[in-house]
N, C-alpha and C positions, 0 to 999 in steps of 0.2 A: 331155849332148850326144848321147849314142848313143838317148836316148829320144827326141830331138826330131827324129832323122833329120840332126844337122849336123857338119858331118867337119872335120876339122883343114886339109884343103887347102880347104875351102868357107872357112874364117876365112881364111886365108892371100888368097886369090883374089878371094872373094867380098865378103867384109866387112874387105878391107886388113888386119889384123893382120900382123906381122913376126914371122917365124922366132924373133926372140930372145925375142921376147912369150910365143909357144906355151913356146919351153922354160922360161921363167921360172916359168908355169903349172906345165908337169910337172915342176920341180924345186922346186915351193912356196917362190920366190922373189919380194920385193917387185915386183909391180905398180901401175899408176894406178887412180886413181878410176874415171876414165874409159874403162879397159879393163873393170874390173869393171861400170861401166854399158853399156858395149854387149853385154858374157856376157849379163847378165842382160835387157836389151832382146830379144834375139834367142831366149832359152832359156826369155823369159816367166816371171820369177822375181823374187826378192829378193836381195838379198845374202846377207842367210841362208840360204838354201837353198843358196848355194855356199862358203860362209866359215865359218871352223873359226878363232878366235883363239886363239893358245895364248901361255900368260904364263910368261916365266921365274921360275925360285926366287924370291920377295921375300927380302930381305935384311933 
């Protein structure tokens, strides 16, 4: 975000995201599809470029 020039009150203001959204984000908590497609819409990327899946122990 800091590369593309877009600020956390611009998402909040500008492109509607909610407070609990951003924190969910900074506490790498579950988010929507559709949150992630608009990051990505606006930041001109893939998922991958913002997605890290990590897998617990297999059992």
């Amino acid at each position: 975000m800091r590369r593309k020039g877009i600020t956390q009150y611009q998402l909040i203001t500008d492109h509607k995201f909610s407070t609990g959204t951003l924190d969910a984000l900074r506490k790498n908590k579950s988010v929507t599809v559709n949150t992630i497609d608009t990051l990505c819409t606006l930041l001109n990327c893939t998922p991958n470029d913002i997605l890290r899946i990590k897998r617990g122990k297999e059992e």
